[in-house]
TORKOLFI-737730 format. One line per 3 residues: number of its first residue (from 1); their letters; for each residue x, y, z of C-alpha. Coordinates in pm, whole numbers. Example, Ala and Ser with C-alpha at 12.3 -4.5 7.8 and 13.67 -1.06 7.14 Angstrom:
// residues 2
1	AS	1230:-450:780 | 1367:-106:714
***
This chain:
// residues 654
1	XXX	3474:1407:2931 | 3088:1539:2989 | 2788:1376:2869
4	XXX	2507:1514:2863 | 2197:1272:2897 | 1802:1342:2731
7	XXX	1687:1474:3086 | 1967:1741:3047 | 2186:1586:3354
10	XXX	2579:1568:3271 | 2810:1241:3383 | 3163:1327:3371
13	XXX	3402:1044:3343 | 3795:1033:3325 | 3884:813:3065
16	XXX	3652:647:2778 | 3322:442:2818 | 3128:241:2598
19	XXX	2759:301:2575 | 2670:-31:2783 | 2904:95:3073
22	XXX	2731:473:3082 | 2403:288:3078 | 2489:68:3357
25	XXX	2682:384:3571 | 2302:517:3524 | 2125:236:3670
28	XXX	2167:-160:3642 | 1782:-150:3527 | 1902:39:3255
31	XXX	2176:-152:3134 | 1930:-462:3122 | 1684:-316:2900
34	XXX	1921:-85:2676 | 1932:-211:2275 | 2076:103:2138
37	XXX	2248:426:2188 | 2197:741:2072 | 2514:922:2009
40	XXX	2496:1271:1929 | 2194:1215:1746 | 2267:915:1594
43	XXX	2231:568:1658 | 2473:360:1746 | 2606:-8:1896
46	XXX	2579:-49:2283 | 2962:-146:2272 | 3041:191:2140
49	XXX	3326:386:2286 | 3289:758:2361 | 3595:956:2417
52	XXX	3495:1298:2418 | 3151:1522:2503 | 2886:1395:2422
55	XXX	2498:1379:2439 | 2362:1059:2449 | 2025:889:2521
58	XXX	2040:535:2591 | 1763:305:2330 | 1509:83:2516
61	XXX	1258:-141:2361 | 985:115:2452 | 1176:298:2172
64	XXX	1117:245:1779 | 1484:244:1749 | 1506:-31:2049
67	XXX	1258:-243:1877 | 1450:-223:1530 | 1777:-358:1758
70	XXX	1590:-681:1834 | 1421:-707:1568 | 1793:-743:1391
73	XXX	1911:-957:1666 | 1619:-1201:1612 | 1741:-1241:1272
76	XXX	2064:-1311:1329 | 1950:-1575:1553 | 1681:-1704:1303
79	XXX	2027:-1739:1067 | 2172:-1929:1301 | 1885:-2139:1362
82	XXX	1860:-2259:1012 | 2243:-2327:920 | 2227:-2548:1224
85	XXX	1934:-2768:1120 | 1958:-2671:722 | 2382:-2713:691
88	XXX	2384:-2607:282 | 2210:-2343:363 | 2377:-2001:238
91	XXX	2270:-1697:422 | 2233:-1397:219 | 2106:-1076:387
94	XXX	1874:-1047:700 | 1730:-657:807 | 1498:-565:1036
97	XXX	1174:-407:883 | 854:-252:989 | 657:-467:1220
100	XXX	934:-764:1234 | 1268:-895:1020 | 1353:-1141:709
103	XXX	1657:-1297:620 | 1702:-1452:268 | 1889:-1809:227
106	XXX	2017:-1964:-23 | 1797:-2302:46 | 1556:-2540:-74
109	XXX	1156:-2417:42 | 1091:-2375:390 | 752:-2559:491
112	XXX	532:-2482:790 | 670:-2790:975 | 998:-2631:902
115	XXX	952:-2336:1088 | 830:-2462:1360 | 1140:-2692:1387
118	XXX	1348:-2302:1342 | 1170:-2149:1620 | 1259:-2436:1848
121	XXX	1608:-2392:1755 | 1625:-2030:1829 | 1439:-2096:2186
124	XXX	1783:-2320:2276 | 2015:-2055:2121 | 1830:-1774:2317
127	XXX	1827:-1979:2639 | 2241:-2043:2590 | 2238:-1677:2628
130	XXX	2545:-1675:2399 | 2720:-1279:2453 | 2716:-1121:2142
133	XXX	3049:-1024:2048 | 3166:-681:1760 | 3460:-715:1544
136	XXX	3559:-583:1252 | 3835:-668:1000 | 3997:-471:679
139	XXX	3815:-550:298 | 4053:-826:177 | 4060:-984:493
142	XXX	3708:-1040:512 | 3680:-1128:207 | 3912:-1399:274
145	XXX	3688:-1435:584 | 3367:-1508:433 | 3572:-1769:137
148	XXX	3669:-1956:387 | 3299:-1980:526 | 3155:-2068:240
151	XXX	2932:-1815:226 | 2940:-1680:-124 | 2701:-1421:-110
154	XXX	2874:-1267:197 | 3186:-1215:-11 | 2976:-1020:-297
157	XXX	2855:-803:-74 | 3201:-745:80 | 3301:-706:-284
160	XXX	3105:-466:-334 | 3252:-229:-56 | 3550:49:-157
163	XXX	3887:-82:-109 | 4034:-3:191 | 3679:-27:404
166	XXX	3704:-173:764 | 3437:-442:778 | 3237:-554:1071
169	XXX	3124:-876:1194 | 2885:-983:1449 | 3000:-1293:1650
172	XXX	2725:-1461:1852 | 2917:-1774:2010 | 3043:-1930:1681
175	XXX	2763:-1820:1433 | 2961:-1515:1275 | 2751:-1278:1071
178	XXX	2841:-952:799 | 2676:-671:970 | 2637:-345:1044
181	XXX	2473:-367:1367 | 2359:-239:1587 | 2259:-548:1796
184	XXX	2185:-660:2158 | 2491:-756:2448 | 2271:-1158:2391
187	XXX	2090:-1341:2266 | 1898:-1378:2610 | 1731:-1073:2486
190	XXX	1512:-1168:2240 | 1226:-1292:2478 | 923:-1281:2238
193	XXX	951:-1364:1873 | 736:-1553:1638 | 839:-1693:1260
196	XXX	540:-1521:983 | 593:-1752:651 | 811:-1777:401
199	XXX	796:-1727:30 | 1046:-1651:-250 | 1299:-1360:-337
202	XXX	1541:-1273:-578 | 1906:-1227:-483 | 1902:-827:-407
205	XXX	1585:-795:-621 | 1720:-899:-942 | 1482:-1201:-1116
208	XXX	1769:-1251:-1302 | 1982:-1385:-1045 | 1940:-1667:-767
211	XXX	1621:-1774:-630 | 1617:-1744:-253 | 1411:-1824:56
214	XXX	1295:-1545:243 | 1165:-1610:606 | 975:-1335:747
217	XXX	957:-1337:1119 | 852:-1046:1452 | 982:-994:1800
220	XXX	886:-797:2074 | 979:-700:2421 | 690:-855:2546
223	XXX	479:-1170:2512 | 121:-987:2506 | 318:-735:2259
226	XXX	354:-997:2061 | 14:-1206:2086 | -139:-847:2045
229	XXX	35:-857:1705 | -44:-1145:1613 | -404:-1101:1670
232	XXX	-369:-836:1446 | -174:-1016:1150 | -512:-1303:1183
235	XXX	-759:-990:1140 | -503:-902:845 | -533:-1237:690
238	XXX	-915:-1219:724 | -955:-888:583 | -674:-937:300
241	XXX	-887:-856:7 | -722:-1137:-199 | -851:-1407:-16
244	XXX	-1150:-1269:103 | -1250:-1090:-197 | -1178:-1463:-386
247	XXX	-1394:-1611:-156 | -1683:-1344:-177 | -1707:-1442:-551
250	XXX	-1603:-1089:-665 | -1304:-1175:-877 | -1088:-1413:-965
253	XXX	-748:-1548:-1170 | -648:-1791:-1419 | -284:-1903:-1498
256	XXX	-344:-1920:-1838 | -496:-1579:-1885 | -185:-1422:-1680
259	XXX	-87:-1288:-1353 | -211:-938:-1306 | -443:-979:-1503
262	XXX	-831:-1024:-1298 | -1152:-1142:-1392 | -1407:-960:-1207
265	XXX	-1748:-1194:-1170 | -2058:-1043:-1210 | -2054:-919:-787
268	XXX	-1726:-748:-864 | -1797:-613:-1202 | -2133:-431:-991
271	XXX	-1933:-298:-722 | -1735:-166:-981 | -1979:-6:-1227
274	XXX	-2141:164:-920 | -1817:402:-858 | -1742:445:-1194
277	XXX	-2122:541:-1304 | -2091:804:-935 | -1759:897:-1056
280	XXX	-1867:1008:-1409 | -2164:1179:-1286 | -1975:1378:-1019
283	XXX	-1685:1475:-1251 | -1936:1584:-1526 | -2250:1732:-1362
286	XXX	-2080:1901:-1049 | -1697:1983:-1093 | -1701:2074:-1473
289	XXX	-1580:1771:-1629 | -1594:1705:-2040 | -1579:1323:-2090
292	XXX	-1384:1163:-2386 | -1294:825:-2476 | -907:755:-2659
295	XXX	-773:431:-2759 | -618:183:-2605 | -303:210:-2806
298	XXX	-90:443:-2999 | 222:467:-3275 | 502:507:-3088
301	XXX	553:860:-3234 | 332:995:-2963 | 524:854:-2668
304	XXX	824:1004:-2843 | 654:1362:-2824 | 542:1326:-2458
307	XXX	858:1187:-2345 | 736:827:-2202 | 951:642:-2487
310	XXX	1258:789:-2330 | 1180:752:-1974 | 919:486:-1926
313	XXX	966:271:-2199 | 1064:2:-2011 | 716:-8:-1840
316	XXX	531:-49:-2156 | 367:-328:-2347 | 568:-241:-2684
319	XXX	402:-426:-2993 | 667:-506:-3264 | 1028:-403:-3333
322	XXX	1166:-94:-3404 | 1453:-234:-3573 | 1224:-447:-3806
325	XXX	878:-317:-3816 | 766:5:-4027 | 564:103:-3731
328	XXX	550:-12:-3367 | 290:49:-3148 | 281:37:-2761
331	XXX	-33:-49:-2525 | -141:312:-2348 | -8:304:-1996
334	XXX	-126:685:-1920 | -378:888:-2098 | -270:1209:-2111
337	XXX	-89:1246:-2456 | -407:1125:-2600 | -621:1348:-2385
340	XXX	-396:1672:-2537 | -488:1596:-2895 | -822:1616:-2800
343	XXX	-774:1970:-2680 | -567:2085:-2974 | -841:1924:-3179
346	XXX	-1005:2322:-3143 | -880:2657:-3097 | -921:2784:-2714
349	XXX	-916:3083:-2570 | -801:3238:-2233 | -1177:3255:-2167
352	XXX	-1233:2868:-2280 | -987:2759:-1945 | -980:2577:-1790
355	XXX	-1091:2268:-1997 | -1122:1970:-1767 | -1121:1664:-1933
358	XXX	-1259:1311:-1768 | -1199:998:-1900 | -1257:628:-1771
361	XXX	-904:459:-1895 | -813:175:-1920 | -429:137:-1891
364	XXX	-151:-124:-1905 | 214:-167:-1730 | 438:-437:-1775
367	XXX	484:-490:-1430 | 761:-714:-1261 | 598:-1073:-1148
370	XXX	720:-1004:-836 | 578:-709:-776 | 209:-801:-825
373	XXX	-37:-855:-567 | -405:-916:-602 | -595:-595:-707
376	XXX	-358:-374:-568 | -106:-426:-897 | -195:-556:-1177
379	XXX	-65:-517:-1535 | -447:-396:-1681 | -624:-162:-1455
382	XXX	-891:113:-1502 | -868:494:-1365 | -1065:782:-1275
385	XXX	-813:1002:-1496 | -849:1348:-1593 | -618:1676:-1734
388	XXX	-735:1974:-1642 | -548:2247:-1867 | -538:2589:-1718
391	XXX	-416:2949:-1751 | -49:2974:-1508 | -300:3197:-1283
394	XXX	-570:2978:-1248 | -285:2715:-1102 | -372:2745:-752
397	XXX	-714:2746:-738 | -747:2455:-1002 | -489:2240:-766
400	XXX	-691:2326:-460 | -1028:2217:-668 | -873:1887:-753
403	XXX	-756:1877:-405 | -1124:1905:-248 | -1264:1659:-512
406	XXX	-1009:1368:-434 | -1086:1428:-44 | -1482:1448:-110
409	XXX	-1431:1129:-311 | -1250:950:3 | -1517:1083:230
412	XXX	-1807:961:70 | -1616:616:98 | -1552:666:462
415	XXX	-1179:629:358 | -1064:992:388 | -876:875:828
418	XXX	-709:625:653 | -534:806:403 | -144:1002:436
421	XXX	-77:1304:213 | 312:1294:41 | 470:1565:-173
424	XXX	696:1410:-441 | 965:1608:-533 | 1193:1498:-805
427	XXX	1594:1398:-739 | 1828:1694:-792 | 2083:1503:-781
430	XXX	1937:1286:-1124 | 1829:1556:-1329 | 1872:1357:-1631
433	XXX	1544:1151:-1528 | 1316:1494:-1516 | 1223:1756:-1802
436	XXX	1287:2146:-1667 | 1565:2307:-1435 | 1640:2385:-1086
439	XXX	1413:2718:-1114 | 1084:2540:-1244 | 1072:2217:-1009
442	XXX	1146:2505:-673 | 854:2645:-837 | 626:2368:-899
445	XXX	681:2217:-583 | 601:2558:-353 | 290:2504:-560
448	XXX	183:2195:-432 | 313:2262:-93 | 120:2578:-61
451	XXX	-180:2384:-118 | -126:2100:142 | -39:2364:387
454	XXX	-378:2597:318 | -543:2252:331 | -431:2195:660
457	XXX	-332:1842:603 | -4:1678:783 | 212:1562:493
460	XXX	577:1450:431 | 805:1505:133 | 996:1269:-65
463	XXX	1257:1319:-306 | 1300:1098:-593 | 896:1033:-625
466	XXX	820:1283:-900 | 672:1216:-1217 | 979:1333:-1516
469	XXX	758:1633:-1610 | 631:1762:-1230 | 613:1676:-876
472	XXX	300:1578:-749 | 50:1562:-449 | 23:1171:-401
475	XXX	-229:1035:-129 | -110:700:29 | -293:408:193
478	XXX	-177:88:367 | -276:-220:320 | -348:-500:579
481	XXX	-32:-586:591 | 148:-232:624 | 213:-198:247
484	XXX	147:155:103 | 53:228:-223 | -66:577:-367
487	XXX	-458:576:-406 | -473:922:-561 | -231:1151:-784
490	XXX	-260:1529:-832 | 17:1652:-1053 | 148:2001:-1175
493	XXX	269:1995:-1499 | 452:2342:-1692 | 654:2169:-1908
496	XXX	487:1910:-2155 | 224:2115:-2348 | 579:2272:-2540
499	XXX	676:1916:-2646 | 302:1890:-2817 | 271:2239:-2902
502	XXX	-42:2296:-2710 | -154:2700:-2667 | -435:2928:-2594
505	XXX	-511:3244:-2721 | -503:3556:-2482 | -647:3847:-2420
508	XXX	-329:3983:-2658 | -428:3783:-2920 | -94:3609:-2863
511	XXX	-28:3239:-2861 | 39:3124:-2486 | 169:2746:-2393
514	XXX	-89:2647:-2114 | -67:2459:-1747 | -185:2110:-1764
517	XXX	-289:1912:-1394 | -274:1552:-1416 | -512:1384:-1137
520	XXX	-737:1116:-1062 | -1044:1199:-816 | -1063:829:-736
523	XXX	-757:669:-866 | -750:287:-1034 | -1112:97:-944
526	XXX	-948:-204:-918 | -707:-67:-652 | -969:114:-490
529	XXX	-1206:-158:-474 | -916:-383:-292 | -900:-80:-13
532	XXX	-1223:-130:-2 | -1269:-516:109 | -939:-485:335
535	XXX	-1105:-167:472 | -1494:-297:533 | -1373:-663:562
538	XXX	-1606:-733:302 | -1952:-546:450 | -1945:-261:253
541	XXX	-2185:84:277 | -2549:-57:146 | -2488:162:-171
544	XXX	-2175:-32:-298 | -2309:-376:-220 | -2390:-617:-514
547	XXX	-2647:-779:-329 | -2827:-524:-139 | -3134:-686:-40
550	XXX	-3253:-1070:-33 | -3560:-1169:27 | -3638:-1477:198
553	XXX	-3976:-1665:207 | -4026:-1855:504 | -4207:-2158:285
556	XXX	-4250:-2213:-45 | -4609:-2107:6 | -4505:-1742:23
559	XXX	-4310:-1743:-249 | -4501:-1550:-488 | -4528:-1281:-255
562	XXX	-4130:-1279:-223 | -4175:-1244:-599 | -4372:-926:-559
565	XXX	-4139:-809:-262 | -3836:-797:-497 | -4002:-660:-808
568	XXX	-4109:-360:-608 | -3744:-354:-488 | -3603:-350:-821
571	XXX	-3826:-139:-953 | -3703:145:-680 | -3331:46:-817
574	XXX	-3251:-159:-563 | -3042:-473:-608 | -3219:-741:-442
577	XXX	-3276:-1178:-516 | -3488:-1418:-385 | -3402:-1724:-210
580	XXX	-3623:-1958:-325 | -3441:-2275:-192 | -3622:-2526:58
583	XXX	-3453:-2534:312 | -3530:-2405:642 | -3538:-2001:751
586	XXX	-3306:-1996:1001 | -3018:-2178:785 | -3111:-1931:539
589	XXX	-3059:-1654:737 | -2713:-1758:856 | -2630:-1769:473
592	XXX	-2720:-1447:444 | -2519:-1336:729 | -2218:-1484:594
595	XXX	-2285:-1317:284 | -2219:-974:461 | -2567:-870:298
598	XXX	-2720:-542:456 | -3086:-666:442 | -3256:-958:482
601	XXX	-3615:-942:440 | -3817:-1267:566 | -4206:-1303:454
604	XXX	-4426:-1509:580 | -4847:-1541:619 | -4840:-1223:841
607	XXX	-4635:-1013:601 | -4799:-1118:289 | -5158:-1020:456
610	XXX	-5055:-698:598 | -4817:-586:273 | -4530:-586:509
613	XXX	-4167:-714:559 | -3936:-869:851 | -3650:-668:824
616	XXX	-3348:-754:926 | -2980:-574:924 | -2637:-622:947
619	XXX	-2661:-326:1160 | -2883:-351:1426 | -3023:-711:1379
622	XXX	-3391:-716:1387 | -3532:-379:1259 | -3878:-506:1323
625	XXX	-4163:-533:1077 | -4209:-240:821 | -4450:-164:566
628	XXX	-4324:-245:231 | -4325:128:121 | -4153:220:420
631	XXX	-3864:24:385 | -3839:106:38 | -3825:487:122
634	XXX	-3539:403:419 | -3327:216:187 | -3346:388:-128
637	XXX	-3243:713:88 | -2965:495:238 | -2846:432:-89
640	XXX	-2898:810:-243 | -2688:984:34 | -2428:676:13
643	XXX	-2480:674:415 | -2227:442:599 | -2471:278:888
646	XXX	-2218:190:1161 | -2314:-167:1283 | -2459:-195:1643
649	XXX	-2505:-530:1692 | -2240:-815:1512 | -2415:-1109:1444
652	XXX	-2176:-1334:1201 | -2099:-1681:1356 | -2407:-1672:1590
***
């Protein structure tokens, strides 16, 4: 047989080979660092045997795929780490993920101290250098397999397999895992590996079955690999706006008031107010924008017409029983079926379009406990949500404006490099979930692909990710921790305004159902202003800043002229307070630093005689002294332009 290998060069061989014995014909090097193989394009286990031609590449760790192969090891190894000091535990599933592994047990909590004692364990598994042996065995037998292990959630998942499936095990010197592999020849491969935390999960997601422990853990080829990461995951926890935006005093949560559900403070509520007052303004004085203002909840009639009764129902706050209760009502979680009575509320014409409408909603979604995090998902949140409804040939060039306003939005914010552009296309093979056929989601899709490709913008697709009336153009962030979530929605829709009857008038005279875009130019403020903590690890542009400016009065004897320092501030709209507390300047200063504050202003005899300030920044330290006036003019144009200073000089902890 022939196989061809990535450089192009071809090794014949005379009778069969596993990957692991090609690898090791190529070089012994080779053989020492291969994880994986690829097989004809697919991956596959090192103790694969090829019998016929072939092109293969043998997996390193320098390869994604490589990393993923001891990342899955580790786990296994982690498993067999805890059984051995934790004997009841029951081991439940175990993947490798992006940026490191889990595994789920069926176990009392796992402390700190606990994981340390784990990590120990796995250093004296890894150092027996146990070979890691394949298996497999048919369904019933494995079944009978896993019974006589104990290990009851093994069996389900065998179960769960078609009769007559060969199963296959992984067999690491007694510790005998369900898996599909691939995995490493040892466990004297995993050489650097670290256990994260551990928190709760449900048994495959379900909150109605068993509680589990899930420990998340990393590996890497290489020690600095691995301290590089970790580094990385303490800048994460710093920046994690849930801590640090707790401990900035910009919003908080109360048991009894409910999870997803934050109170902003009066910082929060600023930071807040100042994108949704730009917002407004931009959507209504320079892209066209009407503004309206719909209620917070409706009959459930009108979720019937738009379709969300049918297909979202489930993510609603419903209020009463349909069985019992002459009407029922619902809590909004979208606006647009409100939005469309507004329209029909008058008669438009063909000239009239588009009509964009704006609208600062407030929403709610009765999302799963364990799905909520912070700001990032809540169960109330507020959105920058609009409807633009257009003529069909006014489609492209209304999806491109939306386009340009979402990206202006995300430069201002200096957010617009972190961002990744998806197209979500609905599921052909669940049509029952969408509203049209085959013809009109090919069509609405080539819409909204046209766009991202005249944009210029790299972008992937993914099926499944529609909304049920149109696909849409979704822009994607991660958080600190790798998590995406969509930031912004632009979405065609040809289909709905027939369920509420909506028309125009043409130039006919004739009654013509309309185009409607769902989109939000800055997507849910709460959401946004999460992105925006992780993002600026809490020293945000001077413009967004609650606390802009502080003054501080070197003695109590200049206090009166601090007085006059702020009014003048405030008075130019600039968001500045005093710190009138004895204690000395230079403490005061530090807690000014620590408050991420752009400006600190100190004032003293010479500045009160000459009309003048001490101006410090978070941005270049000492800025010297300035006239009063002066500093007004440079800040108040910092603050009109929404510059983003980059900071020269870091003085926090100094």
């Amino acid at each position: 047989m022939k196989i061809t290998l990535k450089d192009g060069s071809v090794k014949e061989y005379s009778e069969a080979k596993s990957v692991y014995e090609i690898a090791q014909d190529i070089s012994e090097g080779l053989a020492r660092v291969a994880c994986a193989g690829e097989l004809n394009g697919e991956v596959v286990d090192l103790r694969t045997t090829i019998s016929e031609d072939a092109e293969l590449n043998i997996i390193t760790a320098s390869d994604e795929e490589g990393l993923k192969v001891i990342r899955h090891t580790a786990a296994h190894i982690m498993a067999e780490a805890v059984q051995r000091l934790f004997p009841d535990a029951k081991v439940t599933i175990g993947p490798a993920i992006a940026d490191g592994f889990y595994y789920d047990f069926d176990s009392e909590p796992f402390s700190r101290e606990d994981l340390d004692k784990i990590e120990a364990e796995m250093k004296k598994i890894i150092k027996e250098g146990k070979e890691i042996k394949r298996f497999t065995l048919p369904r019933e037998e494995a079944i009978a397999f896993m019974k006589e292990k104990n290990e009851p959630y093994k069996v389900e998942l065998i179960e769960d397999l078609p009769e007559g499936s060969v199963i296959s095990f992984y067999d690491q010197g007694g510790f005998v895992d369900l898996c599909a592999g691939p995995h490493l020849m040892s466990t004297k491969g995993v050489k650097a590996y670290k256990l994260i935390s551990s928190s709760m999960a449900y048994w495959r997601g379900d909150s109605d079955r068993a509680r589990l422990q899930r420990i998340y853990g990393t590996a890497f080829n290489k020690k600095d690999e691995l301290k590089e990461h970790l580094e990385k995951l303490e800048d994460a926890k710093r920046r994690d706006h849930n801590k640090l935006g707790r401990e900035m005093g910009l919003f908080t949560t109360v048991d009894v008031i409910g999870q997803g559900l934050p109170l902003f403070t009066h910082k929060g509520t600023k930071m807040i107010m100042k994108l949704q007052r730009w917002i407004e303004d931009l959507e209504e004085k320079e892209w066209g924008y009407i503004r309206t203002r719909t209620p917070l909840m409706a009959k459930s009639d009108l979720y019937k017409i738009s379709g969300h009764w049918d297909h979202y129902k489930d993510g609603m706050f419903v209020l009463g029983d349909e069985e019992v209760d002459k009407e029922v009502f619902a809590l909004r979680p979208m606006t647009c079926p409100f939005q469309y009575f507004v329209y029909k509320n008058e008669q438009h014409s063909y000239r009239d379009l588009p009509v964009r409408m704006g609208e600062t909603s407030t929403l709610f979604r009765a999302e799963e406990t364990g799905e909520m995090h912070g700001l990032t998902r809540v169960r109330q949140f507020t959105i920058s949500e609009g409807h633009n409804v257009i003529r069909p040939d006014q489609a492209e060039e209304e999806l491109k404006n939306c386009f340009d306003l979402a990206y202006f939005v995300l430069s201002t914010l200096g957010l617009e490099k972190d961002v990744t552009f998806r197209l979500s296309k609905w599921d052909p093979a669940n049509k029952k979930k969408y509203l049209g056929d085959d013809e009109y989601w090919d069509t609405t899709q080539a819409a909204l692909r046209d766009v991202l490709e005249e944009k210029g913008v790299p972008y992937e697709e993914a099926e499944g990710e529609a909304a049920f009336y149109g696909p849409k153009i979704d822009i994607q962030a991660k958080n600190v921790y790798g998590k995406e979530d969509t930031m912004i929605t632009i979405q065609l829709d040809c289909a709905i305004a027939e369920n509420f009857d909506m028309y125009y008038i043409d130039q006919n005279g004739d009654k013509v159902r309309p185009y409607i875009i769902h989109r939000t130019s800055l997507g849910c403020y709460e959401r946004t202003l999460a992105w925006l903590i992780e993002k600026y690890a809490g020293k945000f542009p001077t413009w967004l800043c609650p606390e802009q400016v502080r003054v501080l009065p070197i003695s109590e004897k200049y206090e009166e002229y601090a007085e006059q320092v702020r009014k003048e501030l405030a008075k130019a709209g600039v968001d500045v307070t005093v710190d009138n507390r004895s204690e000395k300047i230079g403490f005061k200063i530090r807690e000014a630093r620590l408050a991420k504050l752009p400006y600190m202003l100190v004032v003293g005899q010479q500045e009160e005689a000459d009309g003048t300030v001490s101006v410090r920044s978070r941005f270049a330290g000492d800025e010297g002294i300035k006239s009063l006036a002066d500093f007004i003019s440079q800040i108040k144009n910092e603050i009109d332009t929404k510059e983003i200073r980059k900071e020269i000089v870091v003085e926090e902890n100094k």
